[in-house]
N, C-alpha and C positions, 0 to 999 in steps of 0.2 A: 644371518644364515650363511656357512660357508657355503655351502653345497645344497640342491637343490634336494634329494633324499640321503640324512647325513642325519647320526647319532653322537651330541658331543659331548660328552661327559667330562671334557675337559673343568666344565664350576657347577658339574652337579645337574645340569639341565638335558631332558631330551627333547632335540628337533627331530620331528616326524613328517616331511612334506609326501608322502606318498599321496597319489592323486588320482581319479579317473574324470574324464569329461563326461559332463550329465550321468556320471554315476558316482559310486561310491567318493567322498573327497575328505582324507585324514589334513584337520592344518595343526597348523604349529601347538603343541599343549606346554603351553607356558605356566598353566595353573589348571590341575587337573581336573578343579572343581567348577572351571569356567567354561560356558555352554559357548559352540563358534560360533561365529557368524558367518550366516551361509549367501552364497553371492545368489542373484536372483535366476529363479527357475529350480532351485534348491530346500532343501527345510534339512531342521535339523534331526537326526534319526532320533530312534527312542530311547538310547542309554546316554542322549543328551553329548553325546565325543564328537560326532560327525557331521558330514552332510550326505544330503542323499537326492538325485534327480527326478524333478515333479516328471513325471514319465508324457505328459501332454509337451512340455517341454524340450523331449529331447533330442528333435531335429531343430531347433528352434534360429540356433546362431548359424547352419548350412551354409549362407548366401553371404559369410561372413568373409569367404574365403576367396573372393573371385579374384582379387589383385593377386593373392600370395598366388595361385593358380599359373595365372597369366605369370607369373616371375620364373616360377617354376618349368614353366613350359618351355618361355625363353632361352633361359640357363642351359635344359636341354636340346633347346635345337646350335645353341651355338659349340656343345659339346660333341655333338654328333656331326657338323658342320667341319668344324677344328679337324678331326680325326679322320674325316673324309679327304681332307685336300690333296688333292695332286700334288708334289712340290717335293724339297727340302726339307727332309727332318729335319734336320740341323737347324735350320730357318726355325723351326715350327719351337723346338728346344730350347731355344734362344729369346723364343718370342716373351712378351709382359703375359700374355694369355697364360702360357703354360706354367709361369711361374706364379700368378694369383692361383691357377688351376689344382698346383703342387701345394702349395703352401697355403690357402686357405684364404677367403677375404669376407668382409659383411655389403650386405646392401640393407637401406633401410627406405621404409616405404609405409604408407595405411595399408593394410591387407581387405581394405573393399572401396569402391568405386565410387559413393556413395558417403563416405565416412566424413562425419562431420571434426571440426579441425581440434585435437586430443585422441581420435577415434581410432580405435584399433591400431594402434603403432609398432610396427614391428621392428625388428632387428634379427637378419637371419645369416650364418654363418655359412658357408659352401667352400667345401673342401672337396675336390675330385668326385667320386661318384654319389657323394654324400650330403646333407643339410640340416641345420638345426637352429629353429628360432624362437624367439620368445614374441608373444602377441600380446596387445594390451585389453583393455576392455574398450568393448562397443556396442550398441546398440541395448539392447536387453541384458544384454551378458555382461556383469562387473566383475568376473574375475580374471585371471590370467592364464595364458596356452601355451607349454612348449612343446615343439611340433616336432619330430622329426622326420623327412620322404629321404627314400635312394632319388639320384637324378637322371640313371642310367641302366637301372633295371639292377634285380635283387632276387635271386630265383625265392629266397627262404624268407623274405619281407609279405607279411600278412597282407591281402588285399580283400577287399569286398566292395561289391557294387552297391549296397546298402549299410549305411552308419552304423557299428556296431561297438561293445564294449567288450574287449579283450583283456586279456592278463599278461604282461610284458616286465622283465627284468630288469633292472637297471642297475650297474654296477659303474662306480667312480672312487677312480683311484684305491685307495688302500681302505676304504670305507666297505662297511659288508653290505651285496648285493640287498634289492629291494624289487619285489614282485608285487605290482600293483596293476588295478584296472586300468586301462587307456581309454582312448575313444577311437576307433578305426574305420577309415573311411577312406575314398578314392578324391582326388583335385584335381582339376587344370582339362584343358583338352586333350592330355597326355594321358590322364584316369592315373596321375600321380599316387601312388596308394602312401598314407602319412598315418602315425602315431602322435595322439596328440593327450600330453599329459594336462591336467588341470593343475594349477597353483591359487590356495584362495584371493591374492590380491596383486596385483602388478609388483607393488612396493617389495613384495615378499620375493617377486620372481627377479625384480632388477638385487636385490640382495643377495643373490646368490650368483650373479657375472663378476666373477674374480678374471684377474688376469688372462690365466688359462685354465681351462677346465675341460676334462677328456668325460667322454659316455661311450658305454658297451650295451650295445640292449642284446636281449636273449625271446626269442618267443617259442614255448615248447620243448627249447632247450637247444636249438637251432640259434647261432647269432645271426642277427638281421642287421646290424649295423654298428660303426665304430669311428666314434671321430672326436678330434681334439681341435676346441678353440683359442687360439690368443687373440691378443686388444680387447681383452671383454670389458677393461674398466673406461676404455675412449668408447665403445658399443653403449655402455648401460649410459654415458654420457649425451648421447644422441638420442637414444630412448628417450630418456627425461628430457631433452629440449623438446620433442613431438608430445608426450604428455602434457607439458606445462602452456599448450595451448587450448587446451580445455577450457 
């Protein structure tokens, strides 16, 4: 998979990864006449293409999220910390902070407290006001999440106090837009608000960290957010060594 929602018609095949969490989830149709396989908490819908969310289910993986939370919060205060200081711009413009800050870096980490060792492995990218990571499976949940939150406030970035399934655009590179369900929901002690796509299998989600890879999301028709990643092939690297301790 080059791309995480990407049509290639380059030998005849289409990749459809549009995704929602605990709801609607299109995977890969490799053979039109093959039923998916739905990661758990899921079944397959009735025209046999899809998955679709056991709705008892679908606050289920919430408490998955307390480490990415706590990172996230972090990230923020040292953002808001930074831009406070008395001092030297000059200093401050010069500093390693402001150029990871400008240019983008990963951290990797389990995204719960709790997370037995393979468990929910993340790899998350922060770029200036922005983030985006991919999360493994854990607990109940065997498939894969990529998340994107602002880290600094977003007047036009959806938020809600209660888990919700929303419709979000997503546009990369020269590939044509794709509007699909998310999962939307508030993290961290910040009340981080995130979009969180479903991928049905990690394998599928580490497939799609090329190099660099840019995202535009759209919600409503309002952009909500826009960032481009490089190192993603040293990232999906790091991924798979936290996997392969499973």
């Amino acid at each position: 998979m080059g791309r995480y929602f990407r049509t290639d018609s380059s030998n005849g095949n289409k990749w459809v990864f549009a995704a929602a969490v605990w709801g609607a989830l299109t995977v890969p149709l490799l053979q039109a006449e093959a039923a998916p396989v739905c990661p758990a908490g899921m079944s397959v819908t009735q025209d046999g293409k899809s998955c679709a969310t056991d709705s008892a289910s679908a606050a289920s993986p919430g408490g998955s999220f307390d480490v990415l939370g706590n990172i996230m919060d972090t990230t923020k205060k040292e953002i808001n910390a930074k831009e406070a200081v008395d001092g030297s711009k000059e200093d401050f413009f010069k500093s390693e902070y402001h150029k990871k800050y400008n240019e983008g870096y990963w951290e990797y980490f389990q995204a719960n407290s709790a997370a037995k060792p393979g468990e929910y492995c993340t790899a998350m990218f922060i770029k200036k006001d922005f983030a985006v990571a991919i999360l493994g499976p854990g607990g109940e949940y065997r498939g894969a999440l990529m998340i994107f939150t602002p880290l600094n406030g977003h007047e036009n970035f959806p938020q809600s106090e209660q888990p919700r399934v929303i419709k979000v655009t997503l546009k990369q590179a020269s590939d044509p837009p794709a509007t699909v369900g998310v999962f939307n929901f508030n993290i961290g002690a910040w009340e981080s608000p995130a979009v969180a796509f479903a991928v049905p299998t990690i394998e599928a989600a580490m497939q799609g960290m090329e190099e660099t890879l840019d995202f535009h999301l759209q919600h409503e028709g309002n952009s909500i957010g826009d960032i481009e990643w490089h190192s993603g092939v040293a990232a999906r690297a790091e991924l798979k060594k936290c996997l392969e301790r499973r």
